[in-house]
C-alpha distance (Angstrom), angle and dihedral (degrees) to the residues before:
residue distance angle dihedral
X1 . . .
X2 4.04 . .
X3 3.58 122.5 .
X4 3.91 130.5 -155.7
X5 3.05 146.5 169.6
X6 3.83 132.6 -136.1
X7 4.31 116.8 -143.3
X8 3.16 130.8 -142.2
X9 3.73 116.6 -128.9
X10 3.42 138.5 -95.8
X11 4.13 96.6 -107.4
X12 4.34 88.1 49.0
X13 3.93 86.7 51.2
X14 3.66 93.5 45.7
X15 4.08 89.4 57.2
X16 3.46 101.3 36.3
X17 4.01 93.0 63.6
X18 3.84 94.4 38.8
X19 3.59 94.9 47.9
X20 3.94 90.5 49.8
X21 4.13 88.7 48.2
X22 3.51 94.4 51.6
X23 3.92 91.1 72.5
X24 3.88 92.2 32.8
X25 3.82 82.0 53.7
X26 3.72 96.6 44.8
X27 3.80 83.7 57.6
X28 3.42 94.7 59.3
X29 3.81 96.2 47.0
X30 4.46 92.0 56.2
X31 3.68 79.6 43.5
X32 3.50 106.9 63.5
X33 4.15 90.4 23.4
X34 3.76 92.4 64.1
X35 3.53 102.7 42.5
X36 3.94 129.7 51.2
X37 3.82 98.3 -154.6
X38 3.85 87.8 115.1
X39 3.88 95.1 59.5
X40 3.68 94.8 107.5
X41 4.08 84.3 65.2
X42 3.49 145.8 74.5
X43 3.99 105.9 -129.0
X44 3.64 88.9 175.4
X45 4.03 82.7 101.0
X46 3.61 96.2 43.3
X47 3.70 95.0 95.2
X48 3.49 112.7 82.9
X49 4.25 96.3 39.0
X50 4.04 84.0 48.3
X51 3.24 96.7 56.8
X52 3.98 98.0 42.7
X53 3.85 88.5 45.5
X54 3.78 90.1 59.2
X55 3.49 92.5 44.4
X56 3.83 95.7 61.4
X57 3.77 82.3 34.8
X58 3.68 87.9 62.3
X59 3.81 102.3 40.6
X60 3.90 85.1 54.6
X61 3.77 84.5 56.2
X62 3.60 99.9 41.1
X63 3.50 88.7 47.9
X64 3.75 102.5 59.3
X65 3.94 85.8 38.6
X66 3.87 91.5 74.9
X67 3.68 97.0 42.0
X68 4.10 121.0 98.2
X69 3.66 92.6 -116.7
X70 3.86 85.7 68.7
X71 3.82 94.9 41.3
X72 4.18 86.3 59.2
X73 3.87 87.5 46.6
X74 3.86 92.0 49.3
X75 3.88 98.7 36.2
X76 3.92 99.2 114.6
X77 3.77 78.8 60.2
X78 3.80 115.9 34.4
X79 4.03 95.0 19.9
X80 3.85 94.6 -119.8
X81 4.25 96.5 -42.5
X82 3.88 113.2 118.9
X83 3.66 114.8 -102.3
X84 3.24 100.8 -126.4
X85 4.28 129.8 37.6
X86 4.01 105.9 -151.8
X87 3.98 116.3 136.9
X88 3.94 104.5 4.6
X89 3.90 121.6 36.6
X90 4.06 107.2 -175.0
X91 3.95 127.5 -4.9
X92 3.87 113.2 -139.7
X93 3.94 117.0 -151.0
X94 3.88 101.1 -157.1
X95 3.50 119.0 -168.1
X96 3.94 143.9 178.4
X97 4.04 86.7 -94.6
X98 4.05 107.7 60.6
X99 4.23 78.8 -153.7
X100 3.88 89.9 69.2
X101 3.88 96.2 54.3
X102 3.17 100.6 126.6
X103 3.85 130.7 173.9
X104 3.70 131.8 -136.2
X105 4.07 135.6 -156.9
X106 3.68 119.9 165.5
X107 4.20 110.3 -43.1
X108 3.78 76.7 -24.2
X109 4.09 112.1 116.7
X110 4.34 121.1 175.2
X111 3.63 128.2 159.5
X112 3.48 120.0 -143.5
X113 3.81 98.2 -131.2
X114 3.96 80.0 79.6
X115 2.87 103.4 60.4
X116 3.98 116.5 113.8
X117 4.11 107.3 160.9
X118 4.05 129.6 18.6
X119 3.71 115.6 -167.9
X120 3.82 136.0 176.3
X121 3.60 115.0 -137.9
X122 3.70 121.5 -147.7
X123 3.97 90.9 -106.6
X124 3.79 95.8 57.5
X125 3.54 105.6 -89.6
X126 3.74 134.1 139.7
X127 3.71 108.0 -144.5
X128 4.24 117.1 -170.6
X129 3.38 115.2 -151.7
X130 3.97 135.2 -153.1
X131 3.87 149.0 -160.2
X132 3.72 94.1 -169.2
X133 4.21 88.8 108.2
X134 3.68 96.0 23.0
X135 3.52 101.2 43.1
X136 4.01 127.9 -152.7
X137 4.14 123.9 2.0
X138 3.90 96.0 -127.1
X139 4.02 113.4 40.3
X140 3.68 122.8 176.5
X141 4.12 88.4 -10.1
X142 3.71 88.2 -56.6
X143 3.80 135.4 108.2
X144 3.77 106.3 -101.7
X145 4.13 132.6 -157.0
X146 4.13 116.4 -45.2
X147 3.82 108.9 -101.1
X148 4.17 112.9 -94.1
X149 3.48 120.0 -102.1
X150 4.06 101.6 -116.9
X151 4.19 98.7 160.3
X152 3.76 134.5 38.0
X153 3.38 117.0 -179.4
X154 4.11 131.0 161.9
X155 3.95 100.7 -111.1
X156 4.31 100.0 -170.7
X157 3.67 85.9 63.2
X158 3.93 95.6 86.8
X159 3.76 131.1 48.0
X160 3.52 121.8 -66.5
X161 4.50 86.8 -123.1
X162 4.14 81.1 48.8
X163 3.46 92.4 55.2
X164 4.03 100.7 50.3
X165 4.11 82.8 43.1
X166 4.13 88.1 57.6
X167 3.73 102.7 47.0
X168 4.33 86.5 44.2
X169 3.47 84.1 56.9
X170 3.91 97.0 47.3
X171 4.22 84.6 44.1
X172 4.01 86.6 45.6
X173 4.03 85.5 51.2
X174 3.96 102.9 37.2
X175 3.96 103.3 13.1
X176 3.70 96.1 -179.8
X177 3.88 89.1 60.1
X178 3.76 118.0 139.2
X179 4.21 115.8 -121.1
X180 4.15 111.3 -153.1
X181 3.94 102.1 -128.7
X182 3.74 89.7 -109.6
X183 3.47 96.2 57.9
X184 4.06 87.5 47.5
X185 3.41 90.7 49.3
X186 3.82 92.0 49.0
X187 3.88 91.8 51.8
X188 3.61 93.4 44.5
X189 3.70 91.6 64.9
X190 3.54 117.0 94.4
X191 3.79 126.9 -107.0
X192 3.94 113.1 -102.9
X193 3.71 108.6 -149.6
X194 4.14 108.5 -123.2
X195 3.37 83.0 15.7
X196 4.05 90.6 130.7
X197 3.67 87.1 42.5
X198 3.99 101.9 52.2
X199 4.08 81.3 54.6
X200 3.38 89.4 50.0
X201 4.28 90.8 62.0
X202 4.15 83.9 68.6
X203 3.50 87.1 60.8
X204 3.43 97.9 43.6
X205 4.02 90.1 43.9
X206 4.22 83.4 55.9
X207 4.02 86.1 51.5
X208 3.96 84.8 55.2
X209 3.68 95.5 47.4
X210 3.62 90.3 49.1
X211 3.90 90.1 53.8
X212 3.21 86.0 52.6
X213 3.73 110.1 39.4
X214 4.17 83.7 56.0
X215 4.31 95.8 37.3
X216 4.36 80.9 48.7
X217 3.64 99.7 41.9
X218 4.15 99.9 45.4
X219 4.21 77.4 56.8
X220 3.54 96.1 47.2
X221 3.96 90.7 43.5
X222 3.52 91.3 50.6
X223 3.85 100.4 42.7
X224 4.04 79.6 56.9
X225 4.21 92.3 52.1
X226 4.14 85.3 53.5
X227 3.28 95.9 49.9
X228 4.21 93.7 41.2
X229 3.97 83.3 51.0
X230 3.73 96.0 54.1
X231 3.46 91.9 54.1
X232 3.61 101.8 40.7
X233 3.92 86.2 54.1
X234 3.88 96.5 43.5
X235 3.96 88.5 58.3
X236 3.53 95.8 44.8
X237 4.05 109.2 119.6
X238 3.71 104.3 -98.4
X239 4.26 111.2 -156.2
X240 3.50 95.0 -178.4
X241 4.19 139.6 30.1
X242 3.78 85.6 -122.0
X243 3.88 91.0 53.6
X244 4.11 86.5 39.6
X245 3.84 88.4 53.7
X246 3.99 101.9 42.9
X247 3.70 78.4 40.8
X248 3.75 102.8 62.6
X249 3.53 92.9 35.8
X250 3.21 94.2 67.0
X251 3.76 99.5 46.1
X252 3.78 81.5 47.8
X253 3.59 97.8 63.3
X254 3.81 90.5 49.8
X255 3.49 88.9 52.8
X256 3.86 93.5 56.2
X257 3.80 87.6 43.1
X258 3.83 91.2 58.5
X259 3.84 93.3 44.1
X260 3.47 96.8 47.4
X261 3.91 86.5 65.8
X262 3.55 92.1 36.4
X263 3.59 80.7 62.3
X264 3.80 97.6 51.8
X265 3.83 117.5 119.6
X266 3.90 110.1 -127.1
X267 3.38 100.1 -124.4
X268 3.75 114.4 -168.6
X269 4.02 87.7 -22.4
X270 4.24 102.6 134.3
X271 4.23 75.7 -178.9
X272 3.74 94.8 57.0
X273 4.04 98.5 33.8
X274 4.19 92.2 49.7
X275 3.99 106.0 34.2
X276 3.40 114.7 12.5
X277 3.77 91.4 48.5
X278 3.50 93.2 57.1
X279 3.57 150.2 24.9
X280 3.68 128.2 13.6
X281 3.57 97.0 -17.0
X282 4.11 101.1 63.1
X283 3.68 87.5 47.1
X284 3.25 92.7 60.6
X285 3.43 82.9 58.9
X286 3.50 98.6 49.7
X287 3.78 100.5 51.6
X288 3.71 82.8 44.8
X289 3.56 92.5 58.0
X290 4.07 93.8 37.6
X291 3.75 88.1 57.2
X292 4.13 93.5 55.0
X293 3.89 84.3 46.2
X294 3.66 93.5 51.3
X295 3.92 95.0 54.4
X296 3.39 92.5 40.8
X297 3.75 90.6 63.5
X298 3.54 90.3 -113.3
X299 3.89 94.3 123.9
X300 3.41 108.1 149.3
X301 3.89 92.7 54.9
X302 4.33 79.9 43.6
X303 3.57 83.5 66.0
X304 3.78 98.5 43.8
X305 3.77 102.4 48.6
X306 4.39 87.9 46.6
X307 3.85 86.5 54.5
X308 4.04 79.4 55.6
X309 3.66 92.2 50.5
X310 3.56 95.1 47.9
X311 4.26 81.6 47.8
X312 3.61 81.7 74.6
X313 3.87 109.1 28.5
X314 3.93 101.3 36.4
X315 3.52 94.6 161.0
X316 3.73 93.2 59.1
X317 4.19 110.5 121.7
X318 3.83 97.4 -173.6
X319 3.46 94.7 45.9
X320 4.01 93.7 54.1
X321 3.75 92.1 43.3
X322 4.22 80.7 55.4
X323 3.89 88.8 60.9
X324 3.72 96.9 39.0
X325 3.46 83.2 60.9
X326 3.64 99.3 49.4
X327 3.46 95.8 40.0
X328 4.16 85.9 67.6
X329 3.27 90.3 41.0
X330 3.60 95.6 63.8
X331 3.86 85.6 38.8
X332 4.20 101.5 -100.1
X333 3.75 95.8 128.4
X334 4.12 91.8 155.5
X335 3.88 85.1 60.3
X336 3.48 100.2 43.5
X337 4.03 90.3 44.1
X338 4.01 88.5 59.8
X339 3.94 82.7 44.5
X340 3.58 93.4 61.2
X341 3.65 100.2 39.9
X342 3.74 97.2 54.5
X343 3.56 80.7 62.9
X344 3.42 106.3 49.0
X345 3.92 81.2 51.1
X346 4.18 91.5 54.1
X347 3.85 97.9 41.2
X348 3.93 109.5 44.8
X349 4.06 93.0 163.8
X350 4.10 92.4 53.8
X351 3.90 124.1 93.6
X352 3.99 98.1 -163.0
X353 3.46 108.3 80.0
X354 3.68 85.9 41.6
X355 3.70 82.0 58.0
X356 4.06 95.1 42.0
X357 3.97 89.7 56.4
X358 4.06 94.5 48.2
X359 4.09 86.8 49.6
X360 3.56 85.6 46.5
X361 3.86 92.8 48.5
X362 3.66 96.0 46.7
X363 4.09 85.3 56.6
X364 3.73 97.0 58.3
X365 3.73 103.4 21.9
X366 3.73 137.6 20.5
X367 3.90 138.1 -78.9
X368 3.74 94.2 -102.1
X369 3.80 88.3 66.6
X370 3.86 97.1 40.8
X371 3.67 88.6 51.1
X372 3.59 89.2 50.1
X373 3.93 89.9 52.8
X374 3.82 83.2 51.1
X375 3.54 94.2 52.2
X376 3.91 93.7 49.5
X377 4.06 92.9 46.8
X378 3.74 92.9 50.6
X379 3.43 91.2 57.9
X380 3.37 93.5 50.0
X381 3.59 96.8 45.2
X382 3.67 84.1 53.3
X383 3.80 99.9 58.6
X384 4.22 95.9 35.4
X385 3.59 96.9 44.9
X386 4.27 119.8 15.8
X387 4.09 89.4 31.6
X388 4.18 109.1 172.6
X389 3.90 92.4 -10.0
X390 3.13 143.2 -159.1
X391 4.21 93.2 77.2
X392 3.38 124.9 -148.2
X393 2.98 129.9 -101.5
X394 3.54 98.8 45.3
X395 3.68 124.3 -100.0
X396 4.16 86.7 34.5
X397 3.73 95.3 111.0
X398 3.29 123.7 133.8
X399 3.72 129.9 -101.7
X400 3.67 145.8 -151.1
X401 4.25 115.0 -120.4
X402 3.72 97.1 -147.4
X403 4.23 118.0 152.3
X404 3.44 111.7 -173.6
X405 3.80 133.2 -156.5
X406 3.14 135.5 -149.3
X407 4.17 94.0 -109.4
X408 4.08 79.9 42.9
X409 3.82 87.1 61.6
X410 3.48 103.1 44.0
X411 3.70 91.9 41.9
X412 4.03 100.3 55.0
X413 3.97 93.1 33.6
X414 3.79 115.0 32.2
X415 3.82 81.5 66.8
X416 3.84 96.0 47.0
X417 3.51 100.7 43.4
X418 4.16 108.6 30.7
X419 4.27 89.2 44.4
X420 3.99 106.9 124.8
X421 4.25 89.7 24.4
């Protein structure tokens, strides 16, 4: 008996490990984002060795995946094949007797000679078909039960050549076997030469993208730590103008670090021209950066760069409640008024810009009118959110979605609760 073993080819490899380091990769990324135990470091770098370390990472993984140790592990889920299909697709057990070709996949053994039906379904996947339970096609001149399913294997993993070569041999083992029409069809189409290797360039284009995702996002995670370390040192207590001075140089410089790469063109980065130009991402950046300008004193330019953020992220309702408040700080109430009641307008079930524009009232007018204002959002608040209450059944009432801060807090209730002291 002679045993081989049909490959996969090169484009199927090439996906297989990039779409198992994407995740692997994505764990990374949430790993170093929410913690700041690499702050001593430059991660700037960290791209390129990433990237190779969960490749291996992912081979190893991959690896062990096809093997039968990892079919017995995952048999309440795959019923004994391997999880995963990397390096070797099928293994054929040919012996002197064509009849006892069998095939083998995981815990999974078949031979050929039982093989009634092989169809193609429209995801890809060779399914073999047999009478063994349901016995012959035509029974007492009348159509009988539909072959069982016994084998389901991904067919577009192997070669276009390999896959005429496999369903010769099943023909060459069982020649009266029945071919589904897409599978004919599929056959019947004639072999493009590099066609294997032209579908190989998508998975070397997701290799790029990969690179570039982790070289992009170590920048872009590191631009943020600049800018977080300019601001944490620019609102550091300050006893003395010598301390004030060494102080603000220092956040200084890590300001200019972070805009320097702010400043960086892209390049041929796909990463940093299509998400971090845009969207959420760059105004993360932005607020990041208005924040350092704020506590550096810098506040007009504060101002500025969070318009910018909310350029990108206009649906944002803490950062707009950030530049009402700094737009009466600096003393623009009229601004931060329209501010405010563009989001009362967007955000009918939340109390704190209702709460923002009575502070704001009480500033520049009296209590009389801020009660008033109160008087006129509770009703509203009423009808838009708590309707005909109480709800049945009990416990469906309606509720508020308010998230404070802490500048949220100290804004609405420092001037509530410490008037008169």
């Amino acid at each position: 008996m002679s045993t081989r073993q049909i490959k996969t080819t090169l484009a199927h490899r090439g996906y297989s490990l990039v779409k198992m380091s994407y995740p692997l990769f994505a764990l990374a990324f949430l790993d170093l984002f929410s913690s700041s135990n690499w702050f001593d470091c430059d991660i700037s770098w960290l791209g390129l060795p990433l990237i190779l370390a969960i490749l291996v990472a992912s081979h190893i993984f991959l690896l062990y995946l096809q093997t039968d140790r990892a079919a017995r592990v995952f048999y309440w889920l795959h019923r004994g094949k391997p999880p995963a299909i990397y390096l070797d697709w099928l293994e054929i057990n040919e012996t002197d007797n064509p009849v006892d070709t069998s095939i083998r996949l995981g815990l999974r053994n078949f031979k050929l000679s039982y093989v009634d039906e092989l169809h193609l379904t429209i995801w890809g996947n060779l399914v073999f078909k047999s009478r063994l339970m349901t016995g012959s096609k035509i029974e007492n001149g009348k159509q009988a039960v539909d072959a069982d399913d016994v084998f389901k294997v991904p067919f577009g993993v192997i070669s276009s050549s390999e896959q005429k070569q496999f369903i010769e041999l099943v023909k060459s083992v069982r020649p009266d076997v029945v071919l589904g029409k897409r599978l004919e069809k599929k056959l019947s189409a004639k072999l493009v030469k590099g066609e294997d290797y032209i579908q190989a360039l998508g998975a070397a284009f997701l290799l790029f993208v990969l690179f570039d995702l982790s070289h992009s996002m170590g920048g872009y995670l590191e631009m943020l730590k600049h800018y977080h370390l300019a601001q944490v040192v620019a609102r550091e207590e300050m006893p003395s103008q010598a301390v004030r001075e060494e102080k603000l140089k220092k956040a200084t410089d890590q300001f200019e670090r972070a805009e320097k790469m702010l400043d960086s063109p892209a390049g041929i980065s796909l990463v940093k021209r299509t998400v971090l130009h845009k969207g959420v991402a760059t105004a993360a950046v932005y607020q990041a950066r208005a924040d350092a300008l704020w506590y550096l004193g810098k506040r007009e330019e504060a101002i500025e760069s969070l318009n910018t953020a909310l350029e990108f992220y206009p649906k944002s309702l803490r950062m707009h409640l950030q530049l009402a408040r700094w737009q009466i700080a600096v003393g623009k109430t009229r601004e931060a008024r329209k501010v405010i009641s563009k989001m009362i307008e967007e955000h009918d079930d939340v109390l704190l810009p209702r709460l923002y524009m009575m502070v704001l009232t009480r500033q520049t007018s009296d209590d009389t009118r801020a009660k008033r204002y109160y008087e006129i959002y509770a009703d509203q608040l009423d009808l838009q959110v708590f309707g005909d209450e109480p709800w049945w059944p009990p416990g469906g009432n309606r509720l508020l979605k308010d998230s404070w801060t802490r500048d949220d807090m100290h804004f609405v209730l420092d001037p509530m609760m410490l008037k008169g002291k």
